[in-house]
C-alpha positions in Angstrom: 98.5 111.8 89.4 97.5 108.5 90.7 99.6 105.5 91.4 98.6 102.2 91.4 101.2 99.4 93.1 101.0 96.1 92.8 98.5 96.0 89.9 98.0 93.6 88.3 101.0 91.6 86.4 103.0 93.2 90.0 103.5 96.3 87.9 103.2 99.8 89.4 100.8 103.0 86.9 100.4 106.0 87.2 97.6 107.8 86.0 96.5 111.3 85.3 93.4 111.9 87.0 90.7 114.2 84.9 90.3 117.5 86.4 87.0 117.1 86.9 87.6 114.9 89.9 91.2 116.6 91.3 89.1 118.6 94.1 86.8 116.0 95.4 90.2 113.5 95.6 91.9 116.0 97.4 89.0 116.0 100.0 89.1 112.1 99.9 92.2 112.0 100.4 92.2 114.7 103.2 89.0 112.7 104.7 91.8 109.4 104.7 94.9 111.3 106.5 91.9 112.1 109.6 91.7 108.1 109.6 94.8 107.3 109.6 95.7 110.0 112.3 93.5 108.2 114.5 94.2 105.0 113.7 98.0 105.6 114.8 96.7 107.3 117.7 94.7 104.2 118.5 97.6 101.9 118.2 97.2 100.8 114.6 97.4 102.6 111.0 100.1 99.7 109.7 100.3 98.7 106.0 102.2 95.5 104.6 104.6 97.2 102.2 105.5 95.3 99.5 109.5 93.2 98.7 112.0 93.7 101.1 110.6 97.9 101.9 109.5 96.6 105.0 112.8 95.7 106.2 114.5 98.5 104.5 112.3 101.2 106.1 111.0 99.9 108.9 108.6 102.6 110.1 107.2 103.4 106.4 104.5 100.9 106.8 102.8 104.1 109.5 103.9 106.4 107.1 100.3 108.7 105.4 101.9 108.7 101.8 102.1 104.3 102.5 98.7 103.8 103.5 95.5 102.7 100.9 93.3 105.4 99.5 90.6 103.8 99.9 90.4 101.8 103.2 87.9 99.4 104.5 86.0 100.0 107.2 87.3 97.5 109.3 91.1 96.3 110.8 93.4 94.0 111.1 95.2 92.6 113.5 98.5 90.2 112.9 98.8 88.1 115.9 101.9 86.8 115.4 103.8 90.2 115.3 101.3 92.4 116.9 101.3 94.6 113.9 97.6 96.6 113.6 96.5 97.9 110.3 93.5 98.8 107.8 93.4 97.2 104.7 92.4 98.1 101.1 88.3 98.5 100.4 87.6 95.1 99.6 87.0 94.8 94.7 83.2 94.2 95.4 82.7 97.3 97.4 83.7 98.9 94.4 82.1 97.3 91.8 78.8 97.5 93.8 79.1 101.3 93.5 80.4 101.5 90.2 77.4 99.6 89.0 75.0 101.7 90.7 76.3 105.0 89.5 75.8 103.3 86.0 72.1 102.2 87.3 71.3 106.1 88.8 73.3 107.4 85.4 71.1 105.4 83.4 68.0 106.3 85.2 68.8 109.8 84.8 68.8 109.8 81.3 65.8 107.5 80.8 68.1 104.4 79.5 67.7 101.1 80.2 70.2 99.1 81.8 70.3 95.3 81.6 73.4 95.6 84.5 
């Protein structure tokens, strides 16, 4: 199962993921916990958690099962606090990929796409 927090509307879901894809998740996600490892060891690997968890738990912001699934690249750095994360994978970074799996999908079959 995957949850989504914060969706849209503020709403949590949860979704059953096809079994198709369960294996190469697990690796993804397995890929992600190596990230975050070495972002804490580097001094970062902080989320923003959402309402009042942050002041409830205040070490669950470093905590694996907190951070994004799919990270960016980059990080962040809070100058105020001095907190140092890694955000979400920015909605076009997605998009771009889901439209060229469509494209190479397309291709494949000898379609035409007007994408």
């Amino acid at each position: 199962m995957l949850t989504i927090r914060d969706s849209k509307g503020g709403s949590a879901r949860v979704l059953n993921l096809p079994a198709a894809v369960v294996e190469r998740m697990q690796r993804h996600i397995a890929q992600v916990k190596v990230i975050h490892e070495q972002d804490l060891r580097d001094g970062w690997g902080v989320v923003d958690l959402p309402g009042a968890l942050a002041n409830k738990y205040p070490t669950a912001n470093r905590e694996f099962g907190w951070q994004y699934l799919f990270p960016a690249q980059s990080r962040w750095k809070n100058e105020e606090t001095g907190l140092q994360g890694r955000p979400h994978i920015h909605e076009t970074v997605i998009q771009k990929a889901v439209k060229q799996g469509v494209m190479q999908m397309m291709t494949n079959t000898g379609q035409s796409c007007n994408a």
